[in-house]
C-alpha positions as CSV (number, residue, x, y, z in Angstrom):
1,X,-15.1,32.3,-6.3
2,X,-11.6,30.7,-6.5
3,X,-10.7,28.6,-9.1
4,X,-7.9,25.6,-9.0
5,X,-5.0,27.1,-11.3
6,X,-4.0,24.9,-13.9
7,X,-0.4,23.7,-12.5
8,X,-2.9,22.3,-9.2
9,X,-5.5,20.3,-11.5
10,X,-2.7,18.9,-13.2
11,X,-1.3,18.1,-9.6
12,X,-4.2,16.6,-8.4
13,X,-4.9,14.6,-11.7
14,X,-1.9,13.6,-11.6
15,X,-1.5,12.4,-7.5
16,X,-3.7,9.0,-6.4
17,X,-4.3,8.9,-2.9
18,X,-4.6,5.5,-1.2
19,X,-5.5,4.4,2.2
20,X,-3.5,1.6,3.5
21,X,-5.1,-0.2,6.5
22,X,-2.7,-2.5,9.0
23,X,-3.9,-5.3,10.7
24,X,-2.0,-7.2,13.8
25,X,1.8,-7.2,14.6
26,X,1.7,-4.5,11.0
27,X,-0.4,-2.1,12.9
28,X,1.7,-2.8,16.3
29,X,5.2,-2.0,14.4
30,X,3.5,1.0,13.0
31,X,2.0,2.5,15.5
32,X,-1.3,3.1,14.2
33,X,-4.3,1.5,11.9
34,X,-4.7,3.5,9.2
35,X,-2.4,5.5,6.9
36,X,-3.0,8.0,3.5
37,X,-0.4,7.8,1.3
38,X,-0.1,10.5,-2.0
39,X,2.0,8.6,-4.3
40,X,1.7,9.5,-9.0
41,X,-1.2,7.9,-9.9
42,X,-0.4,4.7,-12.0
43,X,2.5,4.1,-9.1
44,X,2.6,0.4,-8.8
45,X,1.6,-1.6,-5.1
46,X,5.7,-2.4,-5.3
47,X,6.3,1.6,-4.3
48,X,4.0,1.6,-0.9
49,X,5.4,-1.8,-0.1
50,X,9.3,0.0,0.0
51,X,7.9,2.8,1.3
52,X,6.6,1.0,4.5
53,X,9.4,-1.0,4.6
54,X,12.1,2.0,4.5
55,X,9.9,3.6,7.6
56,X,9.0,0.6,9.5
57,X,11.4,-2.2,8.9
58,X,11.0,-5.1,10.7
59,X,8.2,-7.5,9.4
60,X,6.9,-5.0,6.6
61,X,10.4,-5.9,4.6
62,X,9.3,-9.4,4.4
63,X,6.6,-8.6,2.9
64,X,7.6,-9.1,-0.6
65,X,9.9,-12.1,-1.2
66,X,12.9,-10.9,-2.5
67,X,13.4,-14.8,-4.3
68,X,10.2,-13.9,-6.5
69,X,9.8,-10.5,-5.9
70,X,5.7,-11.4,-5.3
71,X,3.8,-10.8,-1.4
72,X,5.2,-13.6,0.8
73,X,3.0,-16.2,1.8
74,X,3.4,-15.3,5.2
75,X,1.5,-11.8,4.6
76,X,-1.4,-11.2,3.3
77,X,-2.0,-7.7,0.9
78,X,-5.8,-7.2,0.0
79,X,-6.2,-4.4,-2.8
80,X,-9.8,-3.2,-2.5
81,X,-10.7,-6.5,-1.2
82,X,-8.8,-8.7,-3.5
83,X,-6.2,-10.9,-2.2
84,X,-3.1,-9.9,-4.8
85,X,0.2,-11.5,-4.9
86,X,2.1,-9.2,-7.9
87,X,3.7,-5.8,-6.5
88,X,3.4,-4.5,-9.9
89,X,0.0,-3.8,-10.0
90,X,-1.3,0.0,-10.9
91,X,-3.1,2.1,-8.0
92,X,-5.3,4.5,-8.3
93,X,-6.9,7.2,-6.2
94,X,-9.0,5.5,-3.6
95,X,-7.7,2.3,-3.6
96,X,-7.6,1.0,-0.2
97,X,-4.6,-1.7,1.0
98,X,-5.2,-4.3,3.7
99,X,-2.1,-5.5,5.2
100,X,-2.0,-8.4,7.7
101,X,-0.8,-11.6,7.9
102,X,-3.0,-15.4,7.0
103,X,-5.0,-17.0,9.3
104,X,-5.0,-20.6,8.8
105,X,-7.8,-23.2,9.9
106,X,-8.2,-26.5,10.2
């Protein structure tokens, strides 16, 4: 039987994976529905935002305003089913990341 070295459970202590999940014109500019990111565990909501934005462009840079540095009002980011406005929020493995825009009512 195999055993994990030390350097890998350090790795994967260390690594928090998080599945981000895009929802209408996100998931069209993407490509696809569903993405695993690795990112250091602790990493804030701020780093997959830039990430997406450096790979995708288009809509996914406005997703934080750049005045307040918070989500836009015209996206909506869902961590684990919480609507969250602050990019500075910790992730941890498992977290999952909706991405999609408001739908308004009357």
């Amino acid at each position: 039987m195999l055993q994990d070295s030390k350097f890998e459970r350090i790795v994967k202590f260390m690594t928090a994976r998080v599945k981000i999940l895009l929802h209408a014109m996100f998931k069209e500019i993407a490509g696809e529905r569903e993405i695993t990111q690795d990112l250091n565990e602790n990493s804030p909501l701020q780093v997959v935002l830039d990430e997406l934005a450096r790979k995708y462009g288009k809509d996914f840079k406005e997703i934080v305003d750049p005045k307040t540095g918070q989500i836009s009002a015209d996206a909506l980011v869902m961590l684990n089913g919480q609507s969250v406005r602050k990019t500075d929020v910790q992730l941890k493995d498992g977290d999952v990341i909706m991405i999609s825009v408001p739908i308004g009512g009357g």
